[in-house]
N, C-alpha and C positions, 0 to 999 in steps of 0.2 A: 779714611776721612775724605769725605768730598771737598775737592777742588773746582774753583772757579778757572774755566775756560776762556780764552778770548778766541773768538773766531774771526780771521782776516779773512774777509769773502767778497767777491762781487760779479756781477754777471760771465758767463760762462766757466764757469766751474766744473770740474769733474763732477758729475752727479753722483755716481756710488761713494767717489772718494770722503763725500761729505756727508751725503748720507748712512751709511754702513758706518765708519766710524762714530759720528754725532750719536745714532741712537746705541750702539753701544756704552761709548761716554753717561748717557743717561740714568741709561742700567743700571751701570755700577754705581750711580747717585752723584753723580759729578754735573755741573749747573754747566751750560752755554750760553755767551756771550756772542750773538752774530753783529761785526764791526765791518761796518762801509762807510762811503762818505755822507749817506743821507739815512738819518733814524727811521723807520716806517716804510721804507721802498723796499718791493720786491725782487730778489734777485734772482735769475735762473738758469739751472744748470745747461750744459754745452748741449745735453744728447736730451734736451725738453720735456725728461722726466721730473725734476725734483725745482720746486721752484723754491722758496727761502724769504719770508721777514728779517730787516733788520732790526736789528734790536738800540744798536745804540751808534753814533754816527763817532767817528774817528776822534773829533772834537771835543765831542762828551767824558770820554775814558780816558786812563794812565792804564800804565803797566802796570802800576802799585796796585790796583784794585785788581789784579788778577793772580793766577798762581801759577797759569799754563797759556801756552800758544799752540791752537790747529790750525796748521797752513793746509789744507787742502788743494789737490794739482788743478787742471787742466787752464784756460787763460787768464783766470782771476790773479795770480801770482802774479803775470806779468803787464798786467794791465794796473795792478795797486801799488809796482813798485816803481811806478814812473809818479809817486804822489810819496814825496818827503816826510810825510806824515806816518805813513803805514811803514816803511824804509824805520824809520827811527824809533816806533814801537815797537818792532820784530826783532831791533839791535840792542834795546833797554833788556827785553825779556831774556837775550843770551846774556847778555853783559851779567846779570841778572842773576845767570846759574837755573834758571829756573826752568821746567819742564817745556821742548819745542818740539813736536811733532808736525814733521812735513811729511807729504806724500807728491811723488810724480813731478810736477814742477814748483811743487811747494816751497824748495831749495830757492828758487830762483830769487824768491824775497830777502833769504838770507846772505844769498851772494852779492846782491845791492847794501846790505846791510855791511859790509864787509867782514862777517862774523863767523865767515867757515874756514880760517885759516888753523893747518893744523889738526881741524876736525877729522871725526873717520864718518863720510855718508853714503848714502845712495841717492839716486834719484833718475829719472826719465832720461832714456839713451841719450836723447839727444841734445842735453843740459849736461853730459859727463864730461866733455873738456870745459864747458864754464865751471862746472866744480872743482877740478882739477886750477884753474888760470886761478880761481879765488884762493887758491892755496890750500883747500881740501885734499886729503887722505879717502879716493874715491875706491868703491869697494861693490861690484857686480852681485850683489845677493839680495836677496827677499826683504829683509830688514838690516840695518845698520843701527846701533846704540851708541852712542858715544858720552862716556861719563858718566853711565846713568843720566843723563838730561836731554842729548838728542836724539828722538827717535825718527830715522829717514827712510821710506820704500822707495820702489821704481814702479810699479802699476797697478791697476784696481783689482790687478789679478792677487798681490802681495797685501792686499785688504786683511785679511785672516791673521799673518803673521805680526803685522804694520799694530790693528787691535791690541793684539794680546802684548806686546811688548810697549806699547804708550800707555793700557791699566799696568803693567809692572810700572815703569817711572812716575805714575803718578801717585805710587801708593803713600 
């Protein structure tokens, strides 16, 4: 069944990390939502490959209208979690139970969100004692699942794995 994505994104973003999963996602027939703070602005990625239309601006959306969260790494995570708006959609979608896929420092939104405590995750070496200080169950491997609902990697190298286990939780 396809599900509706929301995409937390905004300038420098890992570029495979969003690309490589995103059209995956597609594949399988599942809709993307790109969310920033301004609807119709361009975003682009860290390493100047992948640039990105937003689709709908933070203000516009709820959680309700979605099914899933893709946190994509590299500084967009920590550039949207200094904005209480993106913090409180990324906390509705766990609160929520509903499908969250982070990669790299994707987490970093959730650990503002105070919503990893307990969790089992992964993410980007150097985000693993903030995972840990939020009260995360932190775990050195390729993919981390938790619940069936969170899916977390550590690099775009874990792209492959990160995939195939965010189509499992979404099915």
């Amino acid at each position: 069944m396809s599900k509706k994505i929301a995409v937390l994104l905004t300038d420098m973003f890992e570029d495979s990390e969003y690309t490589e999963p995103a059209k995956a996602f597609k594949e399988a027939g599942h809709e993307l939502t790109v969310i920033e703070k301004e609807k119709g602005k361009t975003v682009k990625g860290k390493q100047g490959e992948a640039t990105v239309t937003v689709a709908a601006s933070i203000d516009e959306v709820k959680p309700s209208d979605f099914d899933a969260l893709f946190l994509p790494g590299g500084f967009s995570p920590d550039i949207l979690r200094g904005d209480d708006r993106f913090v409180a959609f990324a906390k509705s979608m766990m609160d929520e139970k509903k499908p969250v896929m982070a990669i790299c420092h994707g987490p970093q939104l959730l650990i503002t969100a105070e919503a990893l405590k307990g969790r089992d995750v992964t993410g980007y070496k150097s985000i693993a004692v903030d995972l840990k200080n939020a009260g995360a169950n932190f775990h050195d491997k390729e993919v981390v699942v938790c619940g069936n609902q969170l899916v977390t990697s550590r690099t775009p190298d874990d792209i492959p794995a990160f995939i195939r286990e965010s189509l499992n939780v979404l099915q």
